[in-house]
C-alpha positions in Angstrom: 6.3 -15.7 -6.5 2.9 -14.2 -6.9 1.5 -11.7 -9.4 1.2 -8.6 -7.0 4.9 -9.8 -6.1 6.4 -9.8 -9.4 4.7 -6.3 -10.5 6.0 -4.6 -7.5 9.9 -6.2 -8.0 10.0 -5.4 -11.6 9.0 -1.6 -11.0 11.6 -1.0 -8.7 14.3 -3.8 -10.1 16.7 -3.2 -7.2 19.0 -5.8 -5.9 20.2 -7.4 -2.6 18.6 -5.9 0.8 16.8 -3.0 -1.0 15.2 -4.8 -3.7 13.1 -7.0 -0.6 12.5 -3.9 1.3 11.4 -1.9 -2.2 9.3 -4.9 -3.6 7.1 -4.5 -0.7 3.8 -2.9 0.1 2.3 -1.7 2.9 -1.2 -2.1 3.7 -3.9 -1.5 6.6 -5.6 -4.1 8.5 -8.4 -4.2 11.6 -8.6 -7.7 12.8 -11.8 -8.5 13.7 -12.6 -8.4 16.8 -10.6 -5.1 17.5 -11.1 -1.9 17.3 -7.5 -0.4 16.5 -6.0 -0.6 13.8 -2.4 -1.7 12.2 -0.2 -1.1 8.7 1.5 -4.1 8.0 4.8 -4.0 5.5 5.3 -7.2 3.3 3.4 -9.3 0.8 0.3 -9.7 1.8 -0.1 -12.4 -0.6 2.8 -14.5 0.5 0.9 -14.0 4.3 4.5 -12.1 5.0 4.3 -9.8 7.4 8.0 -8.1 8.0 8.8 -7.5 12.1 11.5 -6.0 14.2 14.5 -6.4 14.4 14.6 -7.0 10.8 13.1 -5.5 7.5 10.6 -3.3 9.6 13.2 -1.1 11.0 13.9 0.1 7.7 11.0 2.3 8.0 11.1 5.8 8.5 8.0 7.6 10.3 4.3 6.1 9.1 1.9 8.4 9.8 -1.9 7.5 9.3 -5.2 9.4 9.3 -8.9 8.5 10.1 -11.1 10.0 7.7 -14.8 9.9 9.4 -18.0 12.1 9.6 -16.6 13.6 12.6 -13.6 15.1 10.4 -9.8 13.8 10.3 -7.7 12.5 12.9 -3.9 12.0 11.9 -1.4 10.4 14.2 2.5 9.0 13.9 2.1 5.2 13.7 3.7 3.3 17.0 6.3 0.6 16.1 5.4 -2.7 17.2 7.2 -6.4 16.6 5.2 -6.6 13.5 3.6 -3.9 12.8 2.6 0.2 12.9 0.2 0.2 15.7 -2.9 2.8 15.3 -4.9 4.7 18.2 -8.3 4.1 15.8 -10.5 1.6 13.8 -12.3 2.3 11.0 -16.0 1.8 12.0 -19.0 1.8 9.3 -18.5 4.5 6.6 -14.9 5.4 8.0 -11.7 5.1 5.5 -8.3 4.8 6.7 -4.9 6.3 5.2 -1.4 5.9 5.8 2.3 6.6 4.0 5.5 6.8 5.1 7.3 9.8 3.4 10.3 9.7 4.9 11.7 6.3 3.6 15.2 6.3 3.3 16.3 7.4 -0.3 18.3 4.4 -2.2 20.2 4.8 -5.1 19.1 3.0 -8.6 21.9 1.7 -10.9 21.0 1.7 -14.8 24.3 1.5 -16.7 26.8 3.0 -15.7 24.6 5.5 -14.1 23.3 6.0 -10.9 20.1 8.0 -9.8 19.4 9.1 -6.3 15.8 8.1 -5.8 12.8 8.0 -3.4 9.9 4.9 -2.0 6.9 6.5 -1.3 4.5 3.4 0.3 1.1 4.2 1.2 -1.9 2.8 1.7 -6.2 3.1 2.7 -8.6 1.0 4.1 -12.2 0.9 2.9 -15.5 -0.5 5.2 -17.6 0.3 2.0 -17.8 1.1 -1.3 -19.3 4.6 -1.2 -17.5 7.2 -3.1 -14.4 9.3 -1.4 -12.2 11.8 -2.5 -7.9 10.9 -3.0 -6.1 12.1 -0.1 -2.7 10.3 -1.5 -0.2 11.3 -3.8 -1.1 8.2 -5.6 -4.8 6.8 -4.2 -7.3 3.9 -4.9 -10.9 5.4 -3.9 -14.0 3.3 -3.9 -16.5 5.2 -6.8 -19.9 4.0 -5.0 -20.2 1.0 -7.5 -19.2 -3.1 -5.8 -16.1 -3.7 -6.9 -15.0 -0.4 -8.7 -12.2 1.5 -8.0 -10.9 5.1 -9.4 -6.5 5.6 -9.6 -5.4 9.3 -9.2 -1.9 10.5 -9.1 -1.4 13.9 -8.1 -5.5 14.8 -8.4 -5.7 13.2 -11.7 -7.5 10.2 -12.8 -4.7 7.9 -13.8 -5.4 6.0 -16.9 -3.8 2.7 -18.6 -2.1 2.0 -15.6 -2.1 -2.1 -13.7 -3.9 -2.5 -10.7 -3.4 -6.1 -8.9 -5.9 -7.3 -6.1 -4.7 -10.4 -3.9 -6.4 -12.2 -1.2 -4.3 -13.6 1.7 -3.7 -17.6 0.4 -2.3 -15.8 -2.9 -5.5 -15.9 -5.1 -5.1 -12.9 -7.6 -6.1 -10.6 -10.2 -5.0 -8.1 -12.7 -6.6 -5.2 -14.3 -5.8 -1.9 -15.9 -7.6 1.5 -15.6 -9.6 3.1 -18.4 -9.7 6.5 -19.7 -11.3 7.8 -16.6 -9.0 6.1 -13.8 -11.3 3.4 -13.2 -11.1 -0.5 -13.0 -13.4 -3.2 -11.7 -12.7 -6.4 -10.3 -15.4 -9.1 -9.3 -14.8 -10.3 -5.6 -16.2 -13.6 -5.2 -14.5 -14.8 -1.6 -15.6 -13.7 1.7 -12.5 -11.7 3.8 -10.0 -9.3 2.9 -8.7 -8.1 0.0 -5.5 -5.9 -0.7 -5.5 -3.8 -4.5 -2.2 -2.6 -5.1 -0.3 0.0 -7.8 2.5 1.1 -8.5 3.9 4.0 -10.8 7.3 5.6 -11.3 7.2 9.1 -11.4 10.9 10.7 -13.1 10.2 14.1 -11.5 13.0 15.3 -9.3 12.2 16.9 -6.1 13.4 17.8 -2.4 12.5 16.8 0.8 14.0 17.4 4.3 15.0 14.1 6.3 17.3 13.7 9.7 20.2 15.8 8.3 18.4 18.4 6.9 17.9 19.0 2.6 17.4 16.0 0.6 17.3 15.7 -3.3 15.8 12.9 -5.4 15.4 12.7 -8.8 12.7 10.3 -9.3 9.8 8.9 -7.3 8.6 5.1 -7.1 5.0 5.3 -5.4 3.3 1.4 -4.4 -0.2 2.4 -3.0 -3.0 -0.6 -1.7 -6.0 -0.6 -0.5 -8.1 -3.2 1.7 -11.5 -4.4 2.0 -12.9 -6.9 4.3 -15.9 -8.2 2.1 -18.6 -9.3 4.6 -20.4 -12.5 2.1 -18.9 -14.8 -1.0 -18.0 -17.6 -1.2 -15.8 -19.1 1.9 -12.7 -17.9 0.8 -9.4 -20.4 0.3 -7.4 -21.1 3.4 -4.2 -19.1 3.7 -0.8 -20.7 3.9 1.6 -20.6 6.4 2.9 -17.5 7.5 6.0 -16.4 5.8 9.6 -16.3 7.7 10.3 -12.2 8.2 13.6 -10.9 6.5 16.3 -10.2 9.0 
């Protein structure tokens, strides 16, 4: 198992079928060549992309907005066989954000007690590295510097916290944020990268799903963000693609 991997099981340390679907990210990608866009749930890392029937049904309702000049356009994701289709690409300039808050709550074991809890995945994808503003609960924003990224939970810079960046054959990286919420990474391969963070928040809250009022009492947010980096070095073939979970 990969870094991002083993970050993202040990924050949520569940077992059995919700411990794969916790351990997971989602994140954002625009093959090239199209125009539309797609969120992905797996581990981008292990080139595992989950499909349906299987793990991908366990979603709830992803919904995803394009942030442009023009203004915002949020949509419901459409469910594919391996994916969240979008109406939309990101073109020059454009960022992309999606999160699925109606995950189904699971219940976390410590002890003998038990915790009724929310998974709150998101994600963004970036064409540049010009400054934006956080439009996630927990958000990865590009500060206008190659390479630099700002955390913020909840409007705040976010500081002392692990952020892992992964390219697709598994090559990664670890950094924490400073003071200010901010971290750098050097990139030197050509094609996509994927950041990803995580952070457990103990605050109890309230949300209403399919049969109406739901309480949690804790939330554990796993946020990425891609890049497609246009130059580098020719970046390290990827293995083969990863068996979905059934």
């Amino acid at each position: 198992m990969n870094k991002i991997s083993t970050f993202a099981s040990a924050a949520f340390a569940l077992l059995g079928f919700a411990q794969a679907a916790q351990a997971h990210q989602i994140w954002i990608e625009q093959p090239a060549g199209q125009k539309d866009a797609v969120v992905r749930f797996g581990e981008y890392g292990e080139n595992l992309r989950e499909a349906s029937p299987g793990l991908l049904d366990k979603f709830g309702k992803p919904t995803a907005t394009l942030l442009s000049a023009k203004g915002e356009q949020r949509v419901d994701a459409r469910k594919t066989s391996s994916g969240y289709a979008l109406p939309f690409g990101a073109a020059r300039g454009d960022s992309i954000v999606a999160e699925d808050a109606g995950y189904p709550l699971y219940t976390w074991k410590q002890g003998d007690k038990e915790t009724l809890n929310r998974y709150y995945p998101a994600a963004r994808f970036i064409t540049s590295f010009a400054p934006q503003q956080p439009k996630l609960v927990l958000d990865l924003v590009p500060t206008g510097k190659a390479g630099e990224f700002k955390l913020v939970f909840k409007g705040q810079p976010k500081a002392k916290t692990k952020v892992a960046l992964v390219t697709q054959s598994g090559w990664s990286k670890e950094g924490h944020t400073d003071e200010q919420g901010l971290v750098k990474f050097d990139m030197p391969w050509k094609g996509t990268y994927v950041a990803e963070v995580s952070l457990n928040d103990r605050d109890a809250g309230e949300r209403t799903g399919a049969n109406g009022a739901e309480k949690f009492e804790g939330t554990s947010y796993v946020t990425t963000l891609t890049y497609v980096k246009p130059d580098g070095v020719a970046a390290i073939p990827a293995g083969p693609a990863a068996t979905p979970n059934k």
